[in-house]
C-alpha positions as CSV (number, residue, x, y, z in Angstrom):
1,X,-10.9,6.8,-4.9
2,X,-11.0,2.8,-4.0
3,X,-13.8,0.8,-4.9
4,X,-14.0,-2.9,-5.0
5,X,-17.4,-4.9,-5.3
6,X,-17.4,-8.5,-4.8
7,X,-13.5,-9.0,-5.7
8,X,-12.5,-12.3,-5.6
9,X,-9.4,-14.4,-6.5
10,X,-8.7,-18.3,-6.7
11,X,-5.7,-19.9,-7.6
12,X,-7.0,-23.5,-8.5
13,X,-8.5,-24.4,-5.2
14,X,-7.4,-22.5,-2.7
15,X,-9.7,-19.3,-2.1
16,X,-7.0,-16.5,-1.7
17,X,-10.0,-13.5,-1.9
18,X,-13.8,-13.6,-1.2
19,X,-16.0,-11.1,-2.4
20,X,-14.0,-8.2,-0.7
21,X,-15.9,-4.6,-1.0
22,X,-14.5,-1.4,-0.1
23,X,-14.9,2.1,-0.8
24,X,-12.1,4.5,0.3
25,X,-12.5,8.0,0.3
26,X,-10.4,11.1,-1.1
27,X,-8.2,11.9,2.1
28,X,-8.0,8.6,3.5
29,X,-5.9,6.7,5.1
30,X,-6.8,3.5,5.4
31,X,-4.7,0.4,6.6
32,X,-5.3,-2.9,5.8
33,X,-3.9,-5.3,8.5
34,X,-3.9,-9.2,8.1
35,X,-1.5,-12.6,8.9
36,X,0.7,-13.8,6.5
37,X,-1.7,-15.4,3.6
38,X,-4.6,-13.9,4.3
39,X,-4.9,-12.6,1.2
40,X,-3.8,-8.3,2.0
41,X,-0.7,-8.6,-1.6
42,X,-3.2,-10.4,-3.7
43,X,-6.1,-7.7,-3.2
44,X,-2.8,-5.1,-3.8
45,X,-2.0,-7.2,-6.7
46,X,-5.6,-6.9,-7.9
47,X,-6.3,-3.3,-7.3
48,X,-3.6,-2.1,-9.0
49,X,-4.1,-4.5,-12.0
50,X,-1.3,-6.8,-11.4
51,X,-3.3,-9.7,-11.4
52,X,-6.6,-10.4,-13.1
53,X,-9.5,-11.4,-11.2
54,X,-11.5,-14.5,-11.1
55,X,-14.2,-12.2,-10.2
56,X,-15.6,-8.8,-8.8
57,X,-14.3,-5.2,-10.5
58,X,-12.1,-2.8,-8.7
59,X,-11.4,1.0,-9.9
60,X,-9.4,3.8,-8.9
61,X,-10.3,7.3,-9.3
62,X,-13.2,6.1,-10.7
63,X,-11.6,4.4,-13.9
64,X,-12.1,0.5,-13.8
65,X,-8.4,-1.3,-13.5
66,X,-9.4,-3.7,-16.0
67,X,-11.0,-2.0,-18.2
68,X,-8.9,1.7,-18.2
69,X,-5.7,-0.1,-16.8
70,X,-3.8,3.0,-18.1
71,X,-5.8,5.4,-17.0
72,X,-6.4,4.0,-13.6
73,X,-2.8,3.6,-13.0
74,X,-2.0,7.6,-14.1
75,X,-3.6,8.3,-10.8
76,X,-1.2,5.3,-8.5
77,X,1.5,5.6,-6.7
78,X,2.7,2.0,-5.9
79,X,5.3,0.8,-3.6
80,X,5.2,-3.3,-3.7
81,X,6.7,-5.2,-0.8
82,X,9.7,-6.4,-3.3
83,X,10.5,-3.1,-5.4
84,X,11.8,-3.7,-8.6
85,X,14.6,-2.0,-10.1
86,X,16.6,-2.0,-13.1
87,X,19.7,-2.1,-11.2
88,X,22.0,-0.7,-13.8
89,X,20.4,2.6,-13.8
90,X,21.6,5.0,-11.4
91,X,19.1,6.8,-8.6
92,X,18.7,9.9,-10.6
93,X,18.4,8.0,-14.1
94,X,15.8,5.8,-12.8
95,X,13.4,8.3,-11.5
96,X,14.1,10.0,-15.1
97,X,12.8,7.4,-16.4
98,X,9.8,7.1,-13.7
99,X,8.9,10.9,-14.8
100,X,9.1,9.7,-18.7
101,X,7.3,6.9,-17.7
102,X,4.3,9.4,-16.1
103,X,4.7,12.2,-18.2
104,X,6.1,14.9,-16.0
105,X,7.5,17.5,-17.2
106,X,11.2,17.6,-17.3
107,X,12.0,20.7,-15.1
108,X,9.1,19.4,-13.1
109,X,10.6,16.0,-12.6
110,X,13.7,17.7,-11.6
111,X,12.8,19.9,-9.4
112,X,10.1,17.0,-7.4
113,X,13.1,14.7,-7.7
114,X,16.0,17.1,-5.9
115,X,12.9,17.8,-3.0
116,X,12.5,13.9,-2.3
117,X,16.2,13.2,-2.7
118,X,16.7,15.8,0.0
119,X,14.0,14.5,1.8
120,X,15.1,10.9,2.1
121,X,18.5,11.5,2.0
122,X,19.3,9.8,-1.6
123,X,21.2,13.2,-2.9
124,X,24.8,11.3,-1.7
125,X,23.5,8.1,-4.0
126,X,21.6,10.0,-6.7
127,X,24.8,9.1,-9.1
128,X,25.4,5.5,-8.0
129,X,24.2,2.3,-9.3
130,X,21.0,1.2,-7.9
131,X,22.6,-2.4,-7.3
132,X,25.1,-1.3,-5.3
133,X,22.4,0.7,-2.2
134,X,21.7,-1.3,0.4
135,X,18.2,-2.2,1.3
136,X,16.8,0.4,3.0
137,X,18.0,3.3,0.5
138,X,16.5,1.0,-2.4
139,X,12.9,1.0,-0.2
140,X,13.5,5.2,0.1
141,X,14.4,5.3,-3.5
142,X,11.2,3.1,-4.5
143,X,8.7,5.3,-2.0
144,X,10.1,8.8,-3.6
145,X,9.5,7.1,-7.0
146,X,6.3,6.1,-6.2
147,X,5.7,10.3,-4.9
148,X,7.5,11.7,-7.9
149,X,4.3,12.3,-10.0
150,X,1.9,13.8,-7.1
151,X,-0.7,10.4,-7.5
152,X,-4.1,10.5,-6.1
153,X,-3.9,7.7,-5.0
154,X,-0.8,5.4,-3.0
155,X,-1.1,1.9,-2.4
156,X,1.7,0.9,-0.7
157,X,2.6,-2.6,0.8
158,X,5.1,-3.2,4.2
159,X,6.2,0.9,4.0
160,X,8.7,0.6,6.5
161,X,10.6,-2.6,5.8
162,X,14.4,-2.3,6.4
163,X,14.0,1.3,7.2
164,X,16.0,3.0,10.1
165,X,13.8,5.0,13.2
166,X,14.8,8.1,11.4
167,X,13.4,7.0,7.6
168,X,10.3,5.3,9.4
169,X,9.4,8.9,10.6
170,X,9.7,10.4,7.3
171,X,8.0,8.3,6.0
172,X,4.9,8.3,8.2
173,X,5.1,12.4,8.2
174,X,4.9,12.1,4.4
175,X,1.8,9.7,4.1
176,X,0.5,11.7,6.5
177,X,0.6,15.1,4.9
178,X,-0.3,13.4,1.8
179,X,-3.4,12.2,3.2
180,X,-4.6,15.2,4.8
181,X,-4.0,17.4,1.7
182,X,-6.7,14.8,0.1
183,X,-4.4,11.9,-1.3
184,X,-6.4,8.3,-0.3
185,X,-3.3,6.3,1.1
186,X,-4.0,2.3,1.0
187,X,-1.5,0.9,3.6
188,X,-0.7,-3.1,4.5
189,X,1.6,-3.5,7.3
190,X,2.6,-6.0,9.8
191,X,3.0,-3.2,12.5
192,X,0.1,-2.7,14.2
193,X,1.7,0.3,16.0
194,X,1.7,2.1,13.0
195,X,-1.8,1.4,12.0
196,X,-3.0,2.3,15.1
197,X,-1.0,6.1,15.2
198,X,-1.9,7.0,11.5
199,X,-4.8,4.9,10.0
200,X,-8.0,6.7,9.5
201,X,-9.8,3.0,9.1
202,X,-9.1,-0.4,9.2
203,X,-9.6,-3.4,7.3
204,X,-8.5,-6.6,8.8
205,X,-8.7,-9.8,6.3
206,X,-8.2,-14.0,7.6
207,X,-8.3,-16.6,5.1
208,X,-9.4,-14.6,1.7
209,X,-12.1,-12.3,4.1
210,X,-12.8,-9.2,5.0
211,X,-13.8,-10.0,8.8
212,X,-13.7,-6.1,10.2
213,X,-13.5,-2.7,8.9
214,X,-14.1,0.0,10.8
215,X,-12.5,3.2,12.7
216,X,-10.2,2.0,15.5
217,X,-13.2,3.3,18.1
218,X,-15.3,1.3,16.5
219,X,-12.8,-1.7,17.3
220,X,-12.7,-1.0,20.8
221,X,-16.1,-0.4,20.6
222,X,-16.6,-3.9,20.5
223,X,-13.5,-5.5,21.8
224,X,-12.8,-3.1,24.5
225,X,-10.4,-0.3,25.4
226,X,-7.5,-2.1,24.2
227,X,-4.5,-1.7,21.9
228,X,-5.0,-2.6,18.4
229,X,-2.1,-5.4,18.8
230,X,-4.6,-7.1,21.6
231,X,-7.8,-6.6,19.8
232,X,-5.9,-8.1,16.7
233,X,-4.8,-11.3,18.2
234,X,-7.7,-11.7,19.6
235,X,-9.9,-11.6,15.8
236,X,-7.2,-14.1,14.7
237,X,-7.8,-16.3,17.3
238,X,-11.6,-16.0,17.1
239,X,-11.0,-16.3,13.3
240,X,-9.0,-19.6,13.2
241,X,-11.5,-21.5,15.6
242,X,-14.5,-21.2,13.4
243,X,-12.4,-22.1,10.4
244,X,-11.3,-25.1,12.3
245,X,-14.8,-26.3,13.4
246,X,-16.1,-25.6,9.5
247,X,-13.5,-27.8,8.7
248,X,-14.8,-30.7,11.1
């Protein structure tokens, strides 16, 4: 549902992707872990065909982004790590205009929308100006939008920013399901915690590269019976030496 072959970004000099290649699978949930910089928003940015690439060709659901950008983006579900709103519109008038946007049927729309505003309890703000929720009902508000017209496909990028314990939970139960009933979920995330409970692979990335990607027994496989948060920390380490001593 995700395929990337020899993807590759530079701005000017600095290499912010490296010939990344992936395939992920209908019914996977795959989490892509990485510092700040390594390069995990610019291969969202890529794959969803916010950003052109200096080289390489990804596609989802088997329609190249670059080529089929509308077609390939039919099929997405995207939550960015900044949503964007137009802040004048209320809840319920902007996921109108998120089912126009996507073609859904109108009683469709409706009835999807009432489930996921009962589901992450936006019915009370439905009616009120999207500039005046706070942060975390704006990041419920983007994930339901991004849901609203069933996509094969969600890429999704820091999930549970500014969300409460409650909301996180949610949230994860939804990917979750959505996953097992054969939707490929594409996760970034600074917690490792959450990787660990509900990714079906990782990918880790340092400096523009795709250093490991593998199940999480194929990490301890070779780091040892550890937490992910160890075995992480440890790559980054590892990873920053031999950049240092190529530097030399």
């Amino acid at each position: 549902m995700i395929r990337t072959r020899d993807l590759t970004m530079h701005y000017g000099g600095l290499k912010a992707l490296q010939n990344l290649n992936l395939d992920i699978e209908p019914g996977e949930f795959f989490a892509f872990l990485g510092a700040n910089a390594a390069g995990k928003t610019t291969t969202i940015k890529l794959i969803t065909g916010l950003l052109r690439p200096t080289a390489g060709d990804a596609w989802l659901c088997g329609h190249h982004v670059q080529e089929a950008p509308l077609l390939a983006r039919k099929s997405l579900g995207f939550v960015p790590d900044v949503a964007v709103f137009y802040d004048k519109l209320t809840a319920l008038e902007f996921m109108e205009f998120i089912a126009d946007l996507f073609e859904v049927d109108e009683s469709l729309a409706m009835r999807r929308t009432g489930e996921l505003f009962e589901q992450f309890s936006l019915r009370p703000y439905a009616r009120e100006q999207i500039e005046h929720l706070s942060h975390g009902t704006r990041q419920r508000l983007a994930i339901a939008a991004a849901l609203l017209h069933d996509p094969k496909v969600i890429i999704i990028d820091e999930p549970m920013v500014g969300l409460d314990p409650v909301h996180v939970r949610v949230v994860k139960e939804e990917l979750k399901a959505r996953s097992r009933a054969g939707v490929t979920v594409f996760m970034s995330t600074h917690l490792l915690n959450i990787a660990e409970e509900l990714a079906d692979r990782i990918g880790i990335i340092q400096a523009g590269k795709l250093i490991s990607l593998g199940t999480l027994a194929d990490l301890r496989s070779h780091h040892g019976e550890r937490e992910l948060e160890q075995i992480f920390l440890e790559m980054m380490t590892s990873a920053e030496g031999i950049a240092a001593s190529e530097r030399r």
